[in-house]
Structure formats: C-alpha cells, structure tokens
Backbone atoms as SQL, in Angstrom:
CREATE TABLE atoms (id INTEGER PRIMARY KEY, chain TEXT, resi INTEGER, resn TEXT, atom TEXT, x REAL, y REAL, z REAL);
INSERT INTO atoms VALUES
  (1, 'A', 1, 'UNK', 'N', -82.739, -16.679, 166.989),
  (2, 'A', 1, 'UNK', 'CA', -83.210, -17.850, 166.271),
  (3, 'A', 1, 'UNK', 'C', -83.907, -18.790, 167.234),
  (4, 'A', 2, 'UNK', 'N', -84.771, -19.392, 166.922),
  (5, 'A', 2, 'UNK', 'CA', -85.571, -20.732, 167.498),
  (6, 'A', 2, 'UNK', 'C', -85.042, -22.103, 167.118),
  (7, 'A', 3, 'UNK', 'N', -85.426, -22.929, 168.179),
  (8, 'A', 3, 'UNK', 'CA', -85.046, -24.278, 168.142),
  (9, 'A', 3, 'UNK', 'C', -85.170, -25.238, 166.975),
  (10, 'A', 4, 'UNK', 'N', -86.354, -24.927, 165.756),
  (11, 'A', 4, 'UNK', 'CA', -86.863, -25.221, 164.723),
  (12, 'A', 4, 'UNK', 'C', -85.702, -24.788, 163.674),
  (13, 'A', 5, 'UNK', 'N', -85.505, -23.593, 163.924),
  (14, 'A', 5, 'UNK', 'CA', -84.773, -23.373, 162.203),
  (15, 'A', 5, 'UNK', 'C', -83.478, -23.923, 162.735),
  (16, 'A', 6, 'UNK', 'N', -82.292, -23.370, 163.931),
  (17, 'A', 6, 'UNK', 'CA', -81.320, -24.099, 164.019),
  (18, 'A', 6, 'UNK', 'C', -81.391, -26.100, 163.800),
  (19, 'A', 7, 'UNK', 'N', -82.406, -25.779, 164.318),
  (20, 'A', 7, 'UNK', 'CA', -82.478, -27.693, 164.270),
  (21, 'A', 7, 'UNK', 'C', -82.301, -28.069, 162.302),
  (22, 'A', 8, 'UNK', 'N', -82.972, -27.294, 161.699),
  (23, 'A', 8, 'UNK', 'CA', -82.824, -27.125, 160.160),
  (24, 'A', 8, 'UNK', 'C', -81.518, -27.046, 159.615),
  (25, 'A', 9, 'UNK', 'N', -81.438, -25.820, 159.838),
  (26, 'A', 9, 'UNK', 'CA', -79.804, -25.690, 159.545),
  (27, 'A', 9, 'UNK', 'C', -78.733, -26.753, 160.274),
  (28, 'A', 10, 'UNK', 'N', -78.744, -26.989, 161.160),
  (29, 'A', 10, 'UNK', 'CA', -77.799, -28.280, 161.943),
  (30, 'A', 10, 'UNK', 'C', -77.931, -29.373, 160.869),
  (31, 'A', 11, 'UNK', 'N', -79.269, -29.995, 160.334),
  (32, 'A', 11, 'UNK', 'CA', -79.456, -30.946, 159.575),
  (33, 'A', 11, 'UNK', 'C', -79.063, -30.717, 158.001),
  (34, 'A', 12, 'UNK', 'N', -79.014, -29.080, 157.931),
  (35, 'A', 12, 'UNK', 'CA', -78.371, -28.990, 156.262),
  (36, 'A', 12, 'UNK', 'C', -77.388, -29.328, 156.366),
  (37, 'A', 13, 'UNK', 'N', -76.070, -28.709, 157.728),
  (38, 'A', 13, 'UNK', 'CA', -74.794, -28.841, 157.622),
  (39, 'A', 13, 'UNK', 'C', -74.360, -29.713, 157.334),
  (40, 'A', 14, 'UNK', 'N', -75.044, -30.912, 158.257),
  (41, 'A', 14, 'UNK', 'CA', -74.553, -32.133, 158.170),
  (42, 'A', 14, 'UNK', 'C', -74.702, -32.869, 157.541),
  (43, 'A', 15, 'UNK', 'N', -75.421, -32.935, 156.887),
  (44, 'A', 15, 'UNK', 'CA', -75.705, -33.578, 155.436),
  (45, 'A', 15, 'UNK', 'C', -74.865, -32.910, 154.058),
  (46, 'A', 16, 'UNK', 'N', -74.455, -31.384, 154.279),
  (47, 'A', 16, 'UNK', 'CA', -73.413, -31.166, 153.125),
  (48, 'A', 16, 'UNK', 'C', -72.599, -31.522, 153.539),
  (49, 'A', 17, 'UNK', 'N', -71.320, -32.071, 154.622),
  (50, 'A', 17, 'UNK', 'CA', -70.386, -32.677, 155.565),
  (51, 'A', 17, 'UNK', 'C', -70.543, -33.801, 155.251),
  (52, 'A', 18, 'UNK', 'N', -71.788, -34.378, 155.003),
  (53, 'A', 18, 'UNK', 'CA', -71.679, -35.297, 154.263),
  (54, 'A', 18, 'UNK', 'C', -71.313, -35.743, 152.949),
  (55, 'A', 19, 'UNK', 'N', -71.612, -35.132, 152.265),
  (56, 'A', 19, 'UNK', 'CA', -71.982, -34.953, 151.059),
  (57, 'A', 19, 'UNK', 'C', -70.367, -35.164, 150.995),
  (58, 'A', 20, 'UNK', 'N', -69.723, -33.649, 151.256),
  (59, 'A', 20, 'UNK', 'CA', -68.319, -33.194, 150.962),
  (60, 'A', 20, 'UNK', 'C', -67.579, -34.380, 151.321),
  (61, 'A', 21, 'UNK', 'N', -67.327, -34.698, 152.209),
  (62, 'A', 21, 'UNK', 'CA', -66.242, -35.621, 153.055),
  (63, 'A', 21, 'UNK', 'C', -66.506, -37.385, 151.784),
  (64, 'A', 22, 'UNK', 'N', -67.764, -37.647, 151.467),
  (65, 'A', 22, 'UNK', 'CA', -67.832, -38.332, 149.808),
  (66, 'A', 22, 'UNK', 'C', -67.108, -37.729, 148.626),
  (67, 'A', 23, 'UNK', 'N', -67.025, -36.685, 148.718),
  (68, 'A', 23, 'UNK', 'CA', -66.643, -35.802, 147.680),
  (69, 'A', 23, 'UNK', 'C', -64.974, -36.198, 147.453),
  (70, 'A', 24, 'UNK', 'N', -64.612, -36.197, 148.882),
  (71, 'A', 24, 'UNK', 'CA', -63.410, -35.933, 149.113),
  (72, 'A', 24, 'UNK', 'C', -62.618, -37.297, 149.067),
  (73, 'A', 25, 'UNK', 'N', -63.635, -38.289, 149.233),
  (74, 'A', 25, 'UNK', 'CA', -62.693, -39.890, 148.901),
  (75, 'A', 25, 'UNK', 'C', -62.884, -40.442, 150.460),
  (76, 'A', 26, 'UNK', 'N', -63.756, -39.662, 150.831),
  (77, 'A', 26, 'UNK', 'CA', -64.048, -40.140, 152.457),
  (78, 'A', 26, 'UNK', 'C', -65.081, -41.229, 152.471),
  (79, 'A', 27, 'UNK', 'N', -65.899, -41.949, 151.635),
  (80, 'A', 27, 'UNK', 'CA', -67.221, -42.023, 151.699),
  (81, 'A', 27, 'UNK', 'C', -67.810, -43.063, 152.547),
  (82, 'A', 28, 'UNK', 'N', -66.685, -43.932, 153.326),
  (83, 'A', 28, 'UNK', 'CA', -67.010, -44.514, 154.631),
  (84, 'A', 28, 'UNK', 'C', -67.779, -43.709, 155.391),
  (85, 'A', 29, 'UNK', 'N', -66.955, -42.711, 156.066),
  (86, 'A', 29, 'UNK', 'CA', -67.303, -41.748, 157.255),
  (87, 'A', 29, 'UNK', 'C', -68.618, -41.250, 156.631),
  (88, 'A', 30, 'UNK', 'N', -68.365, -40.371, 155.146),
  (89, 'A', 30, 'UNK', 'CA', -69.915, -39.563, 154.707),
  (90, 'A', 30, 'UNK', 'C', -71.015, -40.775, 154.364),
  (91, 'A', 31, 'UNK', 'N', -70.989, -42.154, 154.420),
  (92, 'A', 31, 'UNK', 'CA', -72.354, -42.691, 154.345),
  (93, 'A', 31, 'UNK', 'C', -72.374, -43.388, 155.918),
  (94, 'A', 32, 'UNK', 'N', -71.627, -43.353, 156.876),
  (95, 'A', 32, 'UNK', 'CA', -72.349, -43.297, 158.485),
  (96, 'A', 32, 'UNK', 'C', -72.729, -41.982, 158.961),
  (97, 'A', 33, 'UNK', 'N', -72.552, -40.760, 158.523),
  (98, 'A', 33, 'UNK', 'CA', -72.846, -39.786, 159.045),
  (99, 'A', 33, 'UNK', 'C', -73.950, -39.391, 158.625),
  (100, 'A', 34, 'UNK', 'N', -74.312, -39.668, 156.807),
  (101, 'A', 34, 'UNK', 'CA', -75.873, -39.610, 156.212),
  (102, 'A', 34, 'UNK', 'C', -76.765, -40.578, 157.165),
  (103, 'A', 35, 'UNK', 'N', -76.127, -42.296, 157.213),
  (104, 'A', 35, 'UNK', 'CA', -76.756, -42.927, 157.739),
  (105, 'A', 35, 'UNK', 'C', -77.189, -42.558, 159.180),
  (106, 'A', 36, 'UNK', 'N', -76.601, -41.625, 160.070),
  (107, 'A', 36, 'UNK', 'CA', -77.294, -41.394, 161.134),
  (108, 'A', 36, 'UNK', 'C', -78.159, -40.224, 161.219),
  (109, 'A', 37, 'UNK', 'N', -77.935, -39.340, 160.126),
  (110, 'A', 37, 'UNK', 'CA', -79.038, -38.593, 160.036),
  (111, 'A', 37, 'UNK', 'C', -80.521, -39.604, 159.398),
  (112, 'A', 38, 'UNK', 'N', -80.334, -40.233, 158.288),
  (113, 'A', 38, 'UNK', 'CA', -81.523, -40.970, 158.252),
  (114, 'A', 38, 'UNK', 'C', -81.886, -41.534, 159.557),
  (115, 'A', 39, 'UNK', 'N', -80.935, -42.323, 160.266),
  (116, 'A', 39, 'UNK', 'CA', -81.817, -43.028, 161.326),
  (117, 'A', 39, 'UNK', 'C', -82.786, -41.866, 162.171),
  (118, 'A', 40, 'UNK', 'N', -81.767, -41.234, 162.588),
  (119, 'A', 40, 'UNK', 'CA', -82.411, -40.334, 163.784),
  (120, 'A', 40, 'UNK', 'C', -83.872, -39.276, 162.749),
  (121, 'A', 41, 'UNK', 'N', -84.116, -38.933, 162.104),
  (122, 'A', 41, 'UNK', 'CA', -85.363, -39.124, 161.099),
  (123, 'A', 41, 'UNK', 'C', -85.740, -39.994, 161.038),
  (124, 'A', 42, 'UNK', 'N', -85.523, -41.413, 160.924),
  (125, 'A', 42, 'UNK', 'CA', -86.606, -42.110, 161.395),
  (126, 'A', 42, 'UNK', 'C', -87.244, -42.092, 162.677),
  (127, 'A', 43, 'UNK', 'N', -86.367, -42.146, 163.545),
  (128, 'A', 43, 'UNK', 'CA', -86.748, -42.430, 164.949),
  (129, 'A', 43, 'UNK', 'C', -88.044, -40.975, 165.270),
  (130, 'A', 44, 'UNK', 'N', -87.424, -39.548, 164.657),
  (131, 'A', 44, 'UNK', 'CA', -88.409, -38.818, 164.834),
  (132, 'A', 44, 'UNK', 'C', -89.719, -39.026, 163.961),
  (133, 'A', 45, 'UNK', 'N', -89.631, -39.744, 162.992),
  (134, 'A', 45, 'UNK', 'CA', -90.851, -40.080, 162.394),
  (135, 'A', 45, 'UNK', 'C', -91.984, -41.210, 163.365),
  (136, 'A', 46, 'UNK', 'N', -91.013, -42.160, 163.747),
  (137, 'A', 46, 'UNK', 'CA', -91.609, -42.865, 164.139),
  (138, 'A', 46, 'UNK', 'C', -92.149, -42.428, 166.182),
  (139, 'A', 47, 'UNK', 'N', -91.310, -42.003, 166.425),
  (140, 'A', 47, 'UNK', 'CA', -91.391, -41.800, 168.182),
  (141, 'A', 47, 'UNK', 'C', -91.984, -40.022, 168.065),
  (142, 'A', 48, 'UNK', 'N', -92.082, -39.740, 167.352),
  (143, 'A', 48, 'UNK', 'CA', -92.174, -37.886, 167.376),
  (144, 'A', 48, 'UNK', 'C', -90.858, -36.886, 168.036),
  (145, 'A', 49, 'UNK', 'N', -90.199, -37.714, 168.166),
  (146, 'A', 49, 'UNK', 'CA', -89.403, -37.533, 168.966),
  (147, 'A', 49, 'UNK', 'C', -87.569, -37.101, 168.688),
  (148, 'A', 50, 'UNK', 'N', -87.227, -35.839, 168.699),
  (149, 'A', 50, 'UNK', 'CA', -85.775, -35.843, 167.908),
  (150, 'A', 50, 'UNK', 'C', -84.797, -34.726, 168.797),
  (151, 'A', 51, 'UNK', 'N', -83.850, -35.574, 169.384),
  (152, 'A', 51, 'UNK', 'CA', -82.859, -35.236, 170.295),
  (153, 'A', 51, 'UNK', 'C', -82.305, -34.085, 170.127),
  (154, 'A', 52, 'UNK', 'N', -81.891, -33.721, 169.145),
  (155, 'A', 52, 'UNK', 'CA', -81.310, -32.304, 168.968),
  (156, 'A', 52, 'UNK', 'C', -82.647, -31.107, 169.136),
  (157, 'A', 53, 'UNK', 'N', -83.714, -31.354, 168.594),
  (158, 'A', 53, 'UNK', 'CA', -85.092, -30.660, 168.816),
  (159, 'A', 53, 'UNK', 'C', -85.118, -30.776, 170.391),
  (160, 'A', 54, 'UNK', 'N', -84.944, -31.369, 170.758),
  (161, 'A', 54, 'UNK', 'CA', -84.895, -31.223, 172.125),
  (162, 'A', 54, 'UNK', 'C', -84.505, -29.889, 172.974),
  (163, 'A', 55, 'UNK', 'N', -83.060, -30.301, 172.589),
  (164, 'A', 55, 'UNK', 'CA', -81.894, -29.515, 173.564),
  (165, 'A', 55, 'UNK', 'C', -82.013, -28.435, 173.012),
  (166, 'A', 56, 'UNK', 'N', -81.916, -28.270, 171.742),
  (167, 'A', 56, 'UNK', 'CA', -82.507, -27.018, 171.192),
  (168, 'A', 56, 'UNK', 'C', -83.304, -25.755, 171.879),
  (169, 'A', 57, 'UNK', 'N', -84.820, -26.507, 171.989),
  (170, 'A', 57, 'UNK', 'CA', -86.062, -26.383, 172.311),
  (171, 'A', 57, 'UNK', 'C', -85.321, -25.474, 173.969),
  (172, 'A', 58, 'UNK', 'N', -84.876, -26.614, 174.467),
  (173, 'A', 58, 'UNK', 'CA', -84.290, -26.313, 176.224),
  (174, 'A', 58, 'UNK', 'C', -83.396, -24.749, 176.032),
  (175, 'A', 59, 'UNK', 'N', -82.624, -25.192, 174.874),
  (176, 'A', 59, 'UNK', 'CA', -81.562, -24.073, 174.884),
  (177, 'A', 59, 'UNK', 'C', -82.370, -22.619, 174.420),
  (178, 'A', 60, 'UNK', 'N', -82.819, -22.397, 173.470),
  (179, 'A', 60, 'UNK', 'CA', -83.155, -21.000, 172.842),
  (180, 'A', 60, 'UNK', 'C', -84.921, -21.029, 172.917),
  (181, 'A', 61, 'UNK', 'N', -85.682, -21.813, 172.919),
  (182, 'A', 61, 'UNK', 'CA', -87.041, -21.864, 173.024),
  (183, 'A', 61, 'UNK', 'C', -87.675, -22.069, 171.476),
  (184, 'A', 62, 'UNK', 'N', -88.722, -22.582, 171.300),
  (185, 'A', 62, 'UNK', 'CA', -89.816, -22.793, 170.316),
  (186, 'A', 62, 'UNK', 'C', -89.652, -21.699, 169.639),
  (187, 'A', 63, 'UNK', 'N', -90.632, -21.477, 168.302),
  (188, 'A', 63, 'UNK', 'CA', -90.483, -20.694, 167.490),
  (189, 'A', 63, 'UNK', 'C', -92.022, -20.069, 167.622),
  (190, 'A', 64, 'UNK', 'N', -92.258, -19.105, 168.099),
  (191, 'A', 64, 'UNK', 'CA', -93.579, -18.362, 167.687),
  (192, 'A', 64, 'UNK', 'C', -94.208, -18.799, 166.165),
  (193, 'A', 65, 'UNK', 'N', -95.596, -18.846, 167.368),
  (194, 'A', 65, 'UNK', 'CA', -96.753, -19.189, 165.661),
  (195, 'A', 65, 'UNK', 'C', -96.736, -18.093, 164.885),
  (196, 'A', 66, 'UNK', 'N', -96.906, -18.096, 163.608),
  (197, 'A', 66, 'UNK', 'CA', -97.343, -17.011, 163.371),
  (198, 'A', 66, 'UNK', 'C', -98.622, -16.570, 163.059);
C-alpha cells in the first residue's frame, strides 16, 4: 500500500471511532476527535500540508501515477 490510500483509510477509521464512541454515549470524546480531524483538513487545505501524509509518505512511499 502507498502513503495516499493508508492516509484514507486512517481518516475513515477515525471518523467511524468517531462516529461509534457518539453512538455509544461518548459524544464529548467523538466530537473532539471529529473536531480534530476537521481541523487538521483544514490546516491541509489551507497550508497543503498534512502530518500523517507525511510520515506516511517517509514510511511506505507515494503512490505511482497511473
């Protein structure tokens, strides 16, 4: 796998973790954990720039064009 789709999937998980842990009567924890996925989407919107894409990127490499 490439740094792109894990970076995808990392962001589904955590957003159903979110989701669930609301589900569950948690919904403190699941709306700071949505809320930091929004932020950090912003920040890559705004800076191009997104930390886990990063380390990612470092760890397994880019994804071939096709």
């Amino acid at each position: 796998m490439c740094a792109e789709k894990i970076q995808r999937f990392l962001m589904a998980i955590v957003l159903t973790l979110s989701m669930a842990l609301t589900a569950y009567g948690y919904s403190q924890y699941g709306m700071a954990l949505q809320g930091f996925v929004i932020l950090m989407v912003i920040v890559w919107a705004i800076k191009d720039f997104c930390p886990s894409l990063w380390v990612f990127t470092k760890l397994f490499g880019t994804c071939a064009q096709k």
